[in-house]
C-alpha positions in Angstrom: -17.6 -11.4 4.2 -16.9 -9.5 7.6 -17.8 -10.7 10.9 -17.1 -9.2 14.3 -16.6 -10.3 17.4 -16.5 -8.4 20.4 -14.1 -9.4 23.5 -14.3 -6.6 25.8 -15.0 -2.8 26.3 -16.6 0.0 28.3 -17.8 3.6 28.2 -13.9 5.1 26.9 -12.7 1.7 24.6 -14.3 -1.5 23.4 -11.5 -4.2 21.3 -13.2 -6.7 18.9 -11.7 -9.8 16.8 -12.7 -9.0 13.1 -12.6 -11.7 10.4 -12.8 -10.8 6.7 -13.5 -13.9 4.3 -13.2 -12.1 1.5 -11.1 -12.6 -1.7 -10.9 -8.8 -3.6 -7.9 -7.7 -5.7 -9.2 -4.8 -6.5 -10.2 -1.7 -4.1 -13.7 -1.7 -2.4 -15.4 1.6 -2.2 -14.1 4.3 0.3 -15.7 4.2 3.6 -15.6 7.3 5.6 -13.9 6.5 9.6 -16.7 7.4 12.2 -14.3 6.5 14.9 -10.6 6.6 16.2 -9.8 3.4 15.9 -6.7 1.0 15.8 -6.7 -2.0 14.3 -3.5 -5.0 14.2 -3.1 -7.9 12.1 -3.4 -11.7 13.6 -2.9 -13.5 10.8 -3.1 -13.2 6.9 -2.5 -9.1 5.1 -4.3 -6.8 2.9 -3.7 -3.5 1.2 -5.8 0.0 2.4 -6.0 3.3 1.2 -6.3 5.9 3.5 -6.3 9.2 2.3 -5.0 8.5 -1.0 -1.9 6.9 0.3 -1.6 2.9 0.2 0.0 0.6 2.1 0.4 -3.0 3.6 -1.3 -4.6 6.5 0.3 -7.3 8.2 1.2 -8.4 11.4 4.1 -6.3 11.3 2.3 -3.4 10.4 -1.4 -2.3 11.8 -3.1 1.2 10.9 -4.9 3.8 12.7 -7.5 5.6 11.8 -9.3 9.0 13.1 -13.4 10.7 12.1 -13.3 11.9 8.7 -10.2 9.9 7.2 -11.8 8.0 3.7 -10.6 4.5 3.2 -10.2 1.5 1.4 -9.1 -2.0 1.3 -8.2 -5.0 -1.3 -7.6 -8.6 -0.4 -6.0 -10.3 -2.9 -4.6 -12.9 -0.4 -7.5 -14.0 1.0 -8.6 -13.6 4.2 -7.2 -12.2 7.7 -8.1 -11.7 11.4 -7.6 -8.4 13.4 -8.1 -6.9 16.4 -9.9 -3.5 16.1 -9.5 -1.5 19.4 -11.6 1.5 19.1 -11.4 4.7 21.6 -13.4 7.1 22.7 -12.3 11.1 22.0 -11.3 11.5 25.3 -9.4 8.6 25.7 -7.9 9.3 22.6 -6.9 12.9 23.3 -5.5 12.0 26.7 -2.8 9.4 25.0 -2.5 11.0 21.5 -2.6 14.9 23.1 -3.6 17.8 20.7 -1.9 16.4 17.4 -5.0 14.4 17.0 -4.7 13.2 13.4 -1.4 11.0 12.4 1.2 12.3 9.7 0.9 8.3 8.2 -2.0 5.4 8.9 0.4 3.0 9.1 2.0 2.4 12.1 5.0 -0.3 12.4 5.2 -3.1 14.7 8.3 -3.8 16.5 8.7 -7.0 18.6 7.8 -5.8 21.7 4.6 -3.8 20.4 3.2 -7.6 19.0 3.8 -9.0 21.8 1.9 -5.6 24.4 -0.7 -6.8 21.6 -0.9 -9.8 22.5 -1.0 -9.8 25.8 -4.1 -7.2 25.7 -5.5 -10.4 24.3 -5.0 -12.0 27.4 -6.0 -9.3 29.4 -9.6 -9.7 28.5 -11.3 -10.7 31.3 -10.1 -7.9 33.5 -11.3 -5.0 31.7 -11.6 -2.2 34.0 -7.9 -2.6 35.2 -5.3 -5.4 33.3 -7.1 -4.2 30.0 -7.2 -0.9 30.0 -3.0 -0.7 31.3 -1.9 -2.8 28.3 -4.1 -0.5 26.0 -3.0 2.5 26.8 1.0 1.0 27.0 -0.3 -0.3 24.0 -1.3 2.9 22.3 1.5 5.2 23.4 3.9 2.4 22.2 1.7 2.7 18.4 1.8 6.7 18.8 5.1 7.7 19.7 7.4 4.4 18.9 9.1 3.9 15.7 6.7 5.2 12.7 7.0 4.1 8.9 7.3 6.5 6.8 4.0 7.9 5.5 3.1 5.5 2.5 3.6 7.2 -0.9 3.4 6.0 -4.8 6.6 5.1 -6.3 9.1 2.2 -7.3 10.6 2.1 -3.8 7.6 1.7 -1.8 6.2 -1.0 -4.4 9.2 -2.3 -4.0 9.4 -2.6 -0.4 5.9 -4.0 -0.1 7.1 -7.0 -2.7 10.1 -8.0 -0.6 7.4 -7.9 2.7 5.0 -10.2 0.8 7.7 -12.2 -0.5 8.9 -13.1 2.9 5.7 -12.9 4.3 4.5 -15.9 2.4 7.6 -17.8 2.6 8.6 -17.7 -1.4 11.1 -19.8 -2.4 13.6 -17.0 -3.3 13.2 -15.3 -0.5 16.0 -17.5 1.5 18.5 -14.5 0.8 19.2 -11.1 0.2 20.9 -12.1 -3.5 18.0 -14.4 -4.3 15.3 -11.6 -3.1 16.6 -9.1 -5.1 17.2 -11.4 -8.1 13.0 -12.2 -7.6 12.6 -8.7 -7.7 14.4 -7.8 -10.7 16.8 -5.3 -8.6 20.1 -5.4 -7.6 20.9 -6.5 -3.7 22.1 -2.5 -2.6 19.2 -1.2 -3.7 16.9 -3.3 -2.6 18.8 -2.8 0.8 18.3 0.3 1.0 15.0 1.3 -0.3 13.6 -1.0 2.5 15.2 -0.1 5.1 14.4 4.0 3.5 10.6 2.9 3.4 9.9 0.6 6.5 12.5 1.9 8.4 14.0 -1.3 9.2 16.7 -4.1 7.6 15.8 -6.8 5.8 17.4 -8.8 8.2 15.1 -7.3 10.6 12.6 -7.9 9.2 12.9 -11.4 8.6 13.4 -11.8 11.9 10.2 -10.3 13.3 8.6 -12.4 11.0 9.9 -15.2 12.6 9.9 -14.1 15.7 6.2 -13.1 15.7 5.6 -17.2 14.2 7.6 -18.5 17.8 4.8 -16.5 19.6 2.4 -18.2 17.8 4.3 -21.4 18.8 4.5 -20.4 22.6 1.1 -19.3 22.7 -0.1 -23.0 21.1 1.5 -24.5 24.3 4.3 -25.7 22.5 7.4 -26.2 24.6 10.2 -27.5 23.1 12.3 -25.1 22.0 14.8 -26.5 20.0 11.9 -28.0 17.4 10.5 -24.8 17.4 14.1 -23.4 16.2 14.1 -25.5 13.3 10.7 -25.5 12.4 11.4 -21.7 12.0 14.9 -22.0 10.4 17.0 -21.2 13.3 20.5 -22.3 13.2 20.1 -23.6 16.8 18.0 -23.2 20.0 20.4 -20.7 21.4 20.0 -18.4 18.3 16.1 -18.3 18.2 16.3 -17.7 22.2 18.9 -14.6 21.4 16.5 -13.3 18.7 13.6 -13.6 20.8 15.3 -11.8 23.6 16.6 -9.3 21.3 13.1 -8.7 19.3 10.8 -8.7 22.8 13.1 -8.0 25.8 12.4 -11.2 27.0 13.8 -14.9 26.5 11.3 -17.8 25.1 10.5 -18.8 28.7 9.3 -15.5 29.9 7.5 -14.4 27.0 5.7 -18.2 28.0 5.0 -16.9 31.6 3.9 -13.4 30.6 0.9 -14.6 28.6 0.4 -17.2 30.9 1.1 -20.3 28.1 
């Protein structure tokens, strides 16, 4: 089940929360794009296909999508939220320029991009101005930031996308790069490096977004002490999460709290 919300919008964008409900493993029929649209992960991940390619959705990881392009989507975890920001050509054009269509759907998430993302959230009931800045920021960041590598088939991108969802979901072997890659059936180097070939980041990274992205959540909740949010998350201390913050979003714990007004 799909249901959407809308938050905001006008004549050249319009941004919705979208909750899917649904459990599918398998693929759902393809569904031709009518729109250029963007849409980032809240909470939860699915899979899509988008022009024959597949690849992850999570909140490390949203898509884009442009008229014409045919695709799909399978939830075997369960359910998710997004937010769906769709443009208008024109708006489009002006931030995008001629090369209209992406090279790959997926477009990666660094810390800094969740957190523009989030504070679009907040940016809601100023549409006309507060909104539309973080958008745009928001879009050039997606557009010419770090890109993953177009999704193809093959043992290293299935690969990659089973260390992600092993992390993702907190898996009992995924403590470690040794007990990952032993989950996996893999040895650690090549593990390594076919993740960091496919998502064009570290593992270590990676982890650390995850985490990262979980201390907004925190922040966001109103929580305020940071040295049980440390160890809720597996920090070794306050001071560590405070330098991966920092080093993730440009900002320490107590201005990332003040820029979305927590």
């Amino acid at each position: 089940m799909l249901s959407s919300v809308p938050l905001a919008g006008g004549p050249d964008f319009s941004v919705a929360t979208v909750r899917c409900a649904e459990h599918r493993p398998g693929w759902s029929p393809p569904e031709q794009a009518g729109r250029h649209q963007v849409v980032l992960v809240r909470s939860g991940r699915f899979r899509l296909r988008s022009e024959g390619r597949d690849a992850l959705a999570d909140p490390t990881a949203g898509y884009l999508q442009v008229p014409g392009d045919l695709v799909s989507f399978a939830h075997p975890a369960g359910g998710d939220v997004c937010t769906a920001v769709t443009f208008s050509p024109a708006l489009w054009r002006s931030v995008a320029g001629d090369d209209r269509r992406p090279a790959s759907a997926s477009v990666y998430l660094d810390g800094r991009l969740q957190l523009a993302h989030r504070r679009l959230l907040r940016a809601a009931p100023d549409v006309a101005f507060a909104m539309a800045e973080q958008l745009v920021g928001l879009l050039d960041g997606l557009l010419r930031g770090p890109r993953r590598r177009p999704p193809r088939r093959g043992s290293r991108r299935t690969l990659a996308d089973e260390a992600r969802e092993a992390l993702l979901t907190d898996h009992p072997e995924a403590g470690g790069l040794i007990p990952l890659a032993r989950l996996l059936g893999v040895s650690p180097s090549h593990l390594s490096r076919a993740f960091q070939h496919e998502t064009g980041t570290s593992l270590t990274r990676y982890r650390n977004r995850i985490r990262v992205t979980r201390a907004l959540d925190h922040i966001e909740q109103g929580a305020d002490h940071l040295a049980g949010i440390a160890a809720d998350l597996g920090f070794a201390d306050q001071a560590h999460l405070c330098r991966t913050v920092r080093t993730e979003l440009g900002h320490t714990p107590t201005e990332v709290r003040r820029l979305l007004g927590a």
